[in-house]
C-alpha positions in Angstrom: -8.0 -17.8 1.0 -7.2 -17.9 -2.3 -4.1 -15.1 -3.2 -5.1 -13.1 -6.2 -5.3 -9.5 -7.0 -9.1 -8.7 -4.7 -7.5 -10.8 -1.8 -4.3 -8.7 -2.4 -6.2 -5.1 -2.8 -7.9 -6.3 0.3 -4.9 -6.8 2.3 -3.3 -3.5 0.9 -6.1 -1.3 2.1 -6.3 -3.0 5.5 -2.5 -1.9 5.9 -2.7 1.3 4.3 -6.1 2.2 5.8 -4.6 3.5 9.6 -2.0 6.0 7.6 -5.6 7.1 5.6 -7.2 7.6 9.0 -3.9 9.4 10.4 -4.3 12.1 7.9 -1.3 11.0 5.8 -3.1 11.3 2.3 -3.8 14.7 1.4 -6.7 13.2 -0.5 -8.5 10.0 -0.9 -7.5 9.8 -4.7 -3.6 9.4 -3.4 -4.8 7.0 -1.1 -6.5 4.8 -3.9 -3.9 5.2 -6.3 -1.4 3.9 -4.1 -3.5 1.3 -3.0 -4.1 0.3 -6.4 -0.4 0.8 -7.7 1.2 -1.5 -4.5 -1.7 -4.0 -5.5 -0.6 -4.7 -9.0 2.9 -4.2 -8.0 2.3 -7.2 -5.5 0.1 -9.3 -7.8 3.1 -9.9 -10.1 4.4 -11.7 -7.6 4.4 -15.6 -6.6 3.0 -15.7 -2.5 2.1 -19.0 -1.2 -0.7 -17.7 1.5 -2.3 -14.0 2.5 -0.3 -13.7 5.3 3.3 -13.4 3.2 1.0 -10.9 1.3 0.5 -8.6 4.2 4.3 -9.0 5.6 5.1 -7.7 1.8 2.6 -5.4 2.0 4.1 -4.1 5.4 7.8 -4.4 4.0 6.1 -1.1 1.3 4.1 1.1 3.1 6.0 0.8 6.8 8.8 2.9 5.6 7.4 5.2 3.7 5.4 6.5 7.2 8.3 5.8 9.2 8.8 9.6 10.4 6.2 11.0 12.2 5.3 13.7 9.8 5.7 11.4 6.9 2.6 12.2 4.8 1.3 11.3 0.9 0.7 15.0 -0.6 1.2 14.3 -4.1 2.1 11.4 -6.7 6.2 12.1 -6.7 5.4 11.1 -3.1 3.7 8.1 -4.4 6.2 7.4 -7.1 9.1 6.7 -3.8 7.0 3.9 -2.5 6.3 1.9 -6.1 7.6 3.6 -9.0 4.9 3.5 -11.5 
């Protein structure tokens, strides 16, 4: 597959999609703009195939739902996992 910014979005919302499904958005237009924002952020980078993509991709949104009542309520929240 070729890397590039719909490959990249794809990966991110596989990833991000199980936090979604946890209830750890307080809406779906958190979880889209984070989405988005982690997909341009990894786009400016260089990765040779999709899977260094997803281990990046992992590297972001792991931590950021690493406690277990971790959740996305509003963009500040965002702004800790990619500044914008």
């Amino acid at each position: 597959l070729p890397v590039n910014i719909k490959t990249i979005s794809e990966v991110v919302v596989d990833v991000l999609n199980p936090f979604y499904q946890a209830n750890k958005f307080s809406s779906k237009e958190l979880f889209k703009t984070l989405a988005k924002r982690i997909s341009q952020h990894l786009a400016s980078k260089e990765f040779s195939n999709i899977d260094a993509v997803r281990m990046d991709a992992k590297s972001l949104i792991k931590p950021a739902f690493r406690h277990k009542h971790s959740k996305i309520l509003t963009h500040a929240d965002l702004d800790r996992i990619v500044p914008p």
